[in-house]
C-alpha positions in Angstrom: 0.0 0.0 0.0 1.4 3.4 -1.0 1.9 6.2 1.6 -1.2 8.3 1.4 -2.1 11.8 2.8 -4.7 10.9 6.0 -8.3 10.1 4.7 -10.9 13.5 5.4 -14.4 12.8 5.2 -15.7 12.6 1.5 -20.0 14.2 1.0 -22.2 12.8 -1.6 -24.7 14.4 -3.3 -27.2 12.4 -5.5 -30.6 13.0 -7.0 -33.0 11.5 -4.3 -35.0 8.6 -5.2 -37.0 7.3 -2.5 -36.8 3.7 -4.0 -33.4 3.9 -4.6 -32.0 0.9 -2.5 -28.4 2.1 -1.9 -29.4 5.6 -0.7 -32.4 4.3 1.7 -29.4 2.0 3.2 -27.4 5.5 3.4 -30.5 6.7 5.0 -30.4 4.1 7.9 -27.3 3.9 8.5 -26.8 7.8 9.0 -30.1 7.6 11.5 -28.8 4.7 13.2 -25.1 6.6 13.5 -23.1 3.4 14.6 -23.3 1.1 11.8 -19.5 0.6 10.0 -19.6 -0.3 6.4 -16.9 -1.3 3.4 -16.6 1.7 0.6 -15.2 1.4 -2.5 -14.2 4.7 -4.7 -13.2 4.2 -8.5 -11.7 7.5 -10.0 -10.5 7.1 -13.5 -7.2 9.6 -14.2 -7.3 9.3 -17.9 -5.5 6.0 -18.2 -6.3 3.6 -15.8 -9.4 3.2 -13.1 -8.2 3.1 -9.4 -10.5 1.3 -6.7 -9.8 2.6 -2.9 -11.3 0.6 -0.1 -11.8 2.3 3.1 -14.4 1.8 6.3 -16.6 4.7 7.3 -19.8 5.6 9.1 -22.9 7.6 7.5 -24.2 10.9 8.9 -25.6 14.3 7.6 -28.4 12.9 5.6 -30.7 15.4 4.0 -33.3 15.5 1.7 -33.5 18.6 -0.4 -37.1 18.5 -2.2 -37.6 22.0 -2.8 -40.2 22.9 -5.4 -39.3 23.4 -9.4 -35.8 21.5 -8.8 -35.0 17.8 -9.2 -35.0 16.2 -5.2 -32.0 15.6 -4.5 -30.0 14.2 -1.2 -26.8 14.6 0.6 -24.7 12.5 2.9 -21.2 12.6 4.2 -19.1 9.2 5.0 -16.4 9.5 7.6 -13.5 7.2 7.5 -13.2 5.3 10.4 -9.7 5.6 13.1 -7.9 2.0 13.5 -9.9 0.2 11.1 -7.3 -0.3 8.0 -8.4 3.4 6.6 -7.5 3.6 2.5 -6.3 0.4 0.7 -5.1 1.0 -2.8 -5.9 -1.5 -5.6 -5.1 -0.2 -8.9 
């Protein structure tokens, strides 16, 4: 594993579907604020795709359904201390 600079909390923002299965698991897991879960980031740099594994918790969910936009939501996942943080696999 390459040295890396210390993982910061990473916020998502996503148009809100309320059948979505992935963000009503978001959704719990930020209400239930204690629940640690495996993410994995691609991020393409032009050549190649790079996964990064880290473990985090959910919090900050919001629902933005404000009239004449498209709903959206945000979340924020923060990396959790002790618990492997990044792993590179490119």
């Amino acid at each position: 594993i390459p040295t890396q600079a210390a993982p910061t909390s990473m916020t998502i923002t996503a148009a809100w579907n309320p059948s979505d299965a992935g963000l009503l698991l978001m959704r719990a897991d930020a209400y239930n604020g204690t629940i640690d879960r495996t993410f994995v980031i691609a991020a393409y740099d032009g050549t190649n795709v790079v996964a990064n594994a880290f473990n985090g918790r959910v919090s900050q969910f919001q629902i933005d359904a404000q009239p004449g936009a498209e709903a959206k939501c945000s979340f924020t996942i923060h990396p959790r201390g002790n618990q492997y943080g990044w792993a590179n696999n490119t």
